[in-house]
C-alpha positions as CSV (number, residue, x, y, z in Angstrom):
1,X,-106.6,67.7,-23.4
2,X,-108.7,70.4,-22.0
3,X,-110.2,73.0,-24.0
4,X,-109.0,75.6,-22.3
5,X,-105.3,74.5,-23.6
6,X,-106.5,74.8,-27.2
7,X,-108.4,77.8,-26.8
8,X,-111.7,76.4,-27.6
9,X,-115.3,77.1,-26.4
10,X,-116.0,74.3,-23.8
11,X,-117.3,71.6,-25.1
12,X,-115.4,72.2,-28.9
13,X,-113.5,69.2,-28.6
14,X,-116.3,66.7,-28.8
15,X,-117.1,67.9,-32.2
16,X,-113.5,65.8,-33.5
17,X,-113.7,62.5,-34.5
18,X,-110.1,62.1,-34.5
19,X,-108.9,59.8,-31.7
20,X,-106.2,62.0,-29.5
21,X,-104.4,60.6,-26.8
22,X,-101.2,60.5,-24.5
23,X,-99.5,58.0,-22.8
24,X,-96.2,56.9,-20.9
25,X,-93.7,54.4,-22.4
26,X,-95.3,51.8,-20.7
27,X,-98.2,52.5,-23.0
28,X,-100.6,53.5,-20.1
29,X,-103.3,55.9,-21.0
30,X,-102.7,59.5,-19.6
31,X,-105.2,61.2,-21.5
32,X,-107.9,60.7,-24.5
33,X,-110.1,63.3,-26.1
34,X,-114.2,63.1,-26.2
35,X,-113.9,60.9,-29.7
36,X,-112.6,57.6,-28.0
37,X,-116.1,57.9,-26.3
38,X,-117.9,58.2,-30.4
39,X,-115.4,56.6,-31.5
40,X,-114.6,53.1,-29.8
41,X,-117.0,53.6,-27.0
42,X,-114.7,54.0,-24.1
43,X,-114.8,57.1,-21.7
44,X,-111.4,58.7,-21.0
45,X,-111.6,57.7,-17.1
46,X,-112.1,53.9,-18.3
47,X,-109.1,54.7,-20.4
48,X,-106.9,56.6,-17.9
49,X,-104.4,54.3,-16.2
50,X,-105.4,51.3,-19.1
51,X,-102.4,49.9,-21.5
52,X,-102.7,50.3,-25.1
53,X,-102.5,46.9,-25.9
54,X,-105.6,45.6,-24.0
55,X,-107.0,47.2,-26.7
56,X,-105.2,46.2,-29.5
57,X,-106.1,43.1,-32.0
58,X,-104.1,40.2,-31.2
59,X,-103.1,39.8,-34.7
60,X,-101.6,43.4,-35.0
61,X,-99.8,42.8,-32.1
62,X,-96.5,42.3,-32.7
63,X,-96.5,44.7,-35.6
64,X,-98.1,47.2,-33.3
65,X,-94.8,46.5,-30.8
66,X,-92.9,46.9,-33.9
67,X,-94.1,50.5,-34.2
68,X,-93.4,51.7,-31.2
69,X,-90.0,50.1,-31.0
70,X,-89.3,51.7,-34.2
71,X,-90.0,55.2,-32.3
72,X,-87.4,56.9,-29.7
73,X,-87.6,60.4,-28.3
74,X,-88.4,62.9,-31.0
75,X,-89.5,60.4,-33.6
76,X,-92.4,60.5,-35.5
77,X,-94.4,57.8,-37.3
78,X,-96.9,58.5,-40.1
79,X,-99.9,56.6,-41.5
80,X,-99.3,53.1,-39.1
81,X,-102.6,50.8,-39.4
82,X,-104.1,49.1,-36.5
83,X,-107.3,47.5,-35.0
84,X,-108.2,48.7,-31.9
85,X,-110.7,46.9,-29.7
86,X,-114.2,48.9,-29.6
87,X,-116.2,48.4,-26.1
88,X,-119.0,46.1,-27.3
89,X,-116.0,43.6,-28.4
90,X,-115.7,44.5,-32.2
91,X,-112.4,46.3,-33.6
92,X,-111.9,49.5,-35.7
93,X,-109.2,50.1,-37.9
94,X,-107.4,53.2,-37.0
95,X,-104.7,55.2,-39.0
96,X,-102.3,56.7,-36.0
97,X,-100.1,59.1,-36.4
98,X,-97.2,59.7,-33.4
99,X,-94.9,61.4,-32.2
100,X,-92.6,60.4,-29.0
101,X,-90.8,62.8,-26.3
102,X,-88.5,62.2,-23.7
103,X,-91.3,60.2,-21.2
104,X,-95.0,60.7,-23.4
105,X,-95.8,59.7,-27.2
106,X,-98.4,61.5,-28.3
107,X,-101.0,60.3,-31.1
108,X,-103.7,60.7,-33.3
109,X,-105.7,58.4,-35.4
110,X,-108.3,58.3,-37.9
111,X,-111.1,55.6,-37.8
112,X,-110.9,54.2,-41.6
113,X,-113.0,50.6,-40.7
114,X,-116.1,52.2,-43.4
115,X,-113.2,52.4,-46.2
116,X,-111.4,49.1,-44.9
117,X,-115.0,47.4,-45.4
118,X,-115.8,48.3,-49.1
119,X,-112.7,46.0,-50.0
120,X,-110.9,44.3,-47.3
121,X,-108.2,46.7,-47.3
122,X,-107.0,49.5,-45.0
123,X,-106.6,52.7,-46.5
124,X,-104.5,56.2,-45.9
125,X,-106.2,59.3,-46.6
126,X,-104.7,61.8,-48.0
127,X,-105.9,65.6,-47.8
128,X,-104.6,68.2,-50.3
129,X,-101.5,69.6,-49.0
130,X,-100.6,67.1,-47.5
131,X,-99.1,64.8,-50.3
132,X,-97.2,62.0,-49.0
133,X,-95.5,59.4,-51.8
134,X,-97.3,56.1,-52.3
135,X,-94.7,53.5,-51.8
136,X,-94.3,55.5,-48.0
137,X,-98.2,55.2,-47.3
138,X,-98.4,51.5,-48.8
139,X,-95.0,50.3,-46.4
140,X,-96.7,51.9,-43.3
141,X,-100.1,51.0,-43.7
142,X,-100.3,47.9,-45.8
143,X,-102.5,49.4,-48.1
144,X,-103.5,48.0,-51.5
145,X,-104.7,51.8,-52.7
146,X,-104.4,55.1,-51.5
147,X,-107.3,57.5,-51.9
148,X,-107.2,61.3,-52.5
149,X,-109.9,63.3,-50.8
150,X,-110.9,66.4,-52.2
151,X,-112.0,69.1,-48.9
C-alpha cells in the first residue's frame, strides 16, 4: 500500500492509525500499512508472508474462522470484533472491516482496546453518516453499547 497508489505525499500514510492490510485465502500477509508498526508493534516485513491467526487470541479463534467462512468472493463484513496479538505479548481489540475478491480479502480495523477497557466491553464506532442499526452492530461485534462520535 504505497503512497504513490493513493496519491499521497510520501510518508502520508504513517499519519493513519487504521490497521490496513491484504492477504491470500490462506490468510498470509501480503501487505500492511505503517499503523500495524503504531499500532501492534509489528513491521510490515515481519508481517509479510505471516498467517493471520498467529496473531489472533486463542479465544476468538474459532469465531474469527467463523468470519471468514462467512465471506466468499465479493462479500463484505462490517464491524467484526477481534483481539489481535500486539508484539510485546499483549492483545488489542480491533474492529475489522472486509471485503473479499476472487484470491485477496482486503481489511481495515480500528484499535478500540481504550473503549473496551472503561467497561469490559468492545464497542463499534459510529461516525456521522455512516449510521448503521444497532441490533446489526451488537450481532457483529458483541457489543453491550454502541457509541456515536461527533467529528
Amino acid at each position: 500500500m504505497t503512497s504513490d497508489a493513493n496519491n499521497l505525499p510520501q510518508g502520508a500514510e504513517r499519519l493513519s492509525k487504521e490497521l490496513t492490510l491484504r492477504s491470500n485465502w490462506d490468510c498470509a500477509f501480503l501487505d500492511t500499512n505503517a499503523a500495524w508498526l503504531q499500532v501492534l508493534g509489528w513491521d510490515t516485513s515481519e508481517l509479510r508472508g505471516k498467517k493471520y491467526f498467529d496473531l489472533v487470541h486463542s479465544e476468538d479463534f474459532e469465531k474469527t474462522c467463523q468470519e471468514l467462512g462467512r465471506m466468499t468472493a465479493g462479500g463484505t463484513r462490517l464491524g467484526f470484533c477481534n483481539r489481535v496479538r500486539h508484539k510485546d505479548g499483549s492483545c488489542c481489540w480491533i474492529s475489522w472491516t472486509a471485503i473479499a475478491g476472487e484470491e485477496i480479502v482486503y481489511a481495515t480495523g480500528w484499535d478500540i482496546s481504550a473503549q473496551e477497557a472503561t467497561d469490559g466491553i468492545p464497542h463499534i464506532f459510529l461516525w456521522l453518516g455512516n449510521v448503521v442499526p444497532r441490533e446489526f452492530a451488537l450481532g457483529h461485534c458483541q457489543a453491550a453499547s454502541v457509541r456515536v462520535l461527533i467529528a
